[in-house]
N, C-alpha and C positions, 0 to 999 in steps of 0.2 A: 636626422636620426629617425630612424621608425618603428612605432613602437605597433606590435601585432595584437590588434584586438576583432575580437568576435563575438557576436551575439544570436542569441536566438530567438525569434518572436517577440523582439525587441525587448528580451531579456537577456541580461549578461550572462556569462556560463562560468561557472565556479564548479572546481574540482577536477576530477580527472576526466579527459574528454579523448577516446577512443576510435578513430575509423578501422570498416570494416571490408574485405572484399568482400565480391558476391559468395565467395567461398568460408568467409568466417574467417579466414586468416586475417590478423590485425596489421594495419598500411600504416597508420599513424597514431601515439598515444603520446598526450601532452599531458601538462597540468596548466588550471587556469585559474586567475583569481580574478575577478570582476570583469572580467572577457579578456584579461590580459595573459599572455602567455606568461609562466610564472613558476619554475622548475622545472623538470626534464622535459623535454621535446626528442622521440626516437621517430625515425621512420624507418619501415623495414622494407624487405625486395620481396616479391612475387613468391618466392620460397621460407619466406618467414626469417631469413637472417636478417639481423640489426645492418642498415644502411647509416644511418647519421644519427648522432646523439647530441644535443644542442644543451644549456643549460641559460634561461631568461630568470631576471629579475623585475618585475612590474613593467614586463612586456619588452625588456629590454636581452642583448645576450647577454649575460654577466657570468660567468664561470668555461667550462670546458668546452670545446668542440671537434669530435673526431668526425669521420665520414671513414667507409671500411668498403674496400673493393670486392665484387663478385663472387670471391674465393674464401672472404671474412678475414685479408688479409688488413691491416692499418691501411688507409691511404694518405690521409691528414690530420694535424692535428693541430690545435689551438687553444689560445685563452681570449678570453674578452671581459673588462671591465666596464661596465653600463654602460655598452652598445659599444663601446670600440676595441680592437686592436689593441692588445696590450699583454705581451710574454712573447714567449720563442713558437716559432708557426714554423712546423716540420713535413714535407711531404715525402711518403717513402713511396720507395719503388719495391723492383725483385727481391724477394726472400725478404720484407720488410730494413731494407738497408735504404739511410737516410738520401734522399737525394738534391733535398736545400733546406737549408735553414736559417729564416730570415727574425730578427727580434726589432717588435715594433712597441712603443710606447705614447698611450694615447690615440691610436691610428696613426703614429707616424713611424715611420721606417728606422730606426737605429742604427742596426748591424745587420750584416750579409755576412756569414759564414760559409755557406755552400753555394 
């Protein structure tokens, strides 16, 4: 299991931690508690739409995870409880219509519905 930590000037970094492009438009904005990742994690695309939205608990993923295709349509979605696999994990296609749907528990595989 990995847990995402970072530091700065061999200080940890606490709060909200922001990358920028050259152009000011924001690429990545997290939050961090003791250099751990630790609430929303968004990264967005070259044009400023939302790309993926993660949700960590003490550097771990624990809550939602979407990722959103070029058009800002859904492309995936999930759950994760401290760092694994854990609810219904959906990938859509055309006009956001389902295209599998697998439910895992613990990181393990469950159910295949699609």
């Amino acid at each position: 299991m990995s847990n995402y930590q970072y530091g700065c000037l061999k200080q940890v970094l606490n709060g909200e931690f922001i990358k920028y492009d050259s152009h000011g438009k924001v690429l990545v904005r997290v939050q961090m508690t003791n250099g751990l990742f630790d609430g929303i994690y968004e990264r967005f695309d070259i044009d400023g739409k939302l790309y993926q939205h993660l949700e960590f608990k003490n550097g771990k993923l624990d809550g939602k995870v979407e990722q959103y295709n070029s058009d800002g349509t859904l492309e995936y979605t999930g759950q994760y409880a401290n760092g694994l696999q854990s609810g219904i994990f959906r990938i859509y296609g055309y006009k956001g219509k389902i295209d599998s749907e697998v439910v895992l528990e613990n990181g393990q595989l469950v159910q295949i519905d699609k």
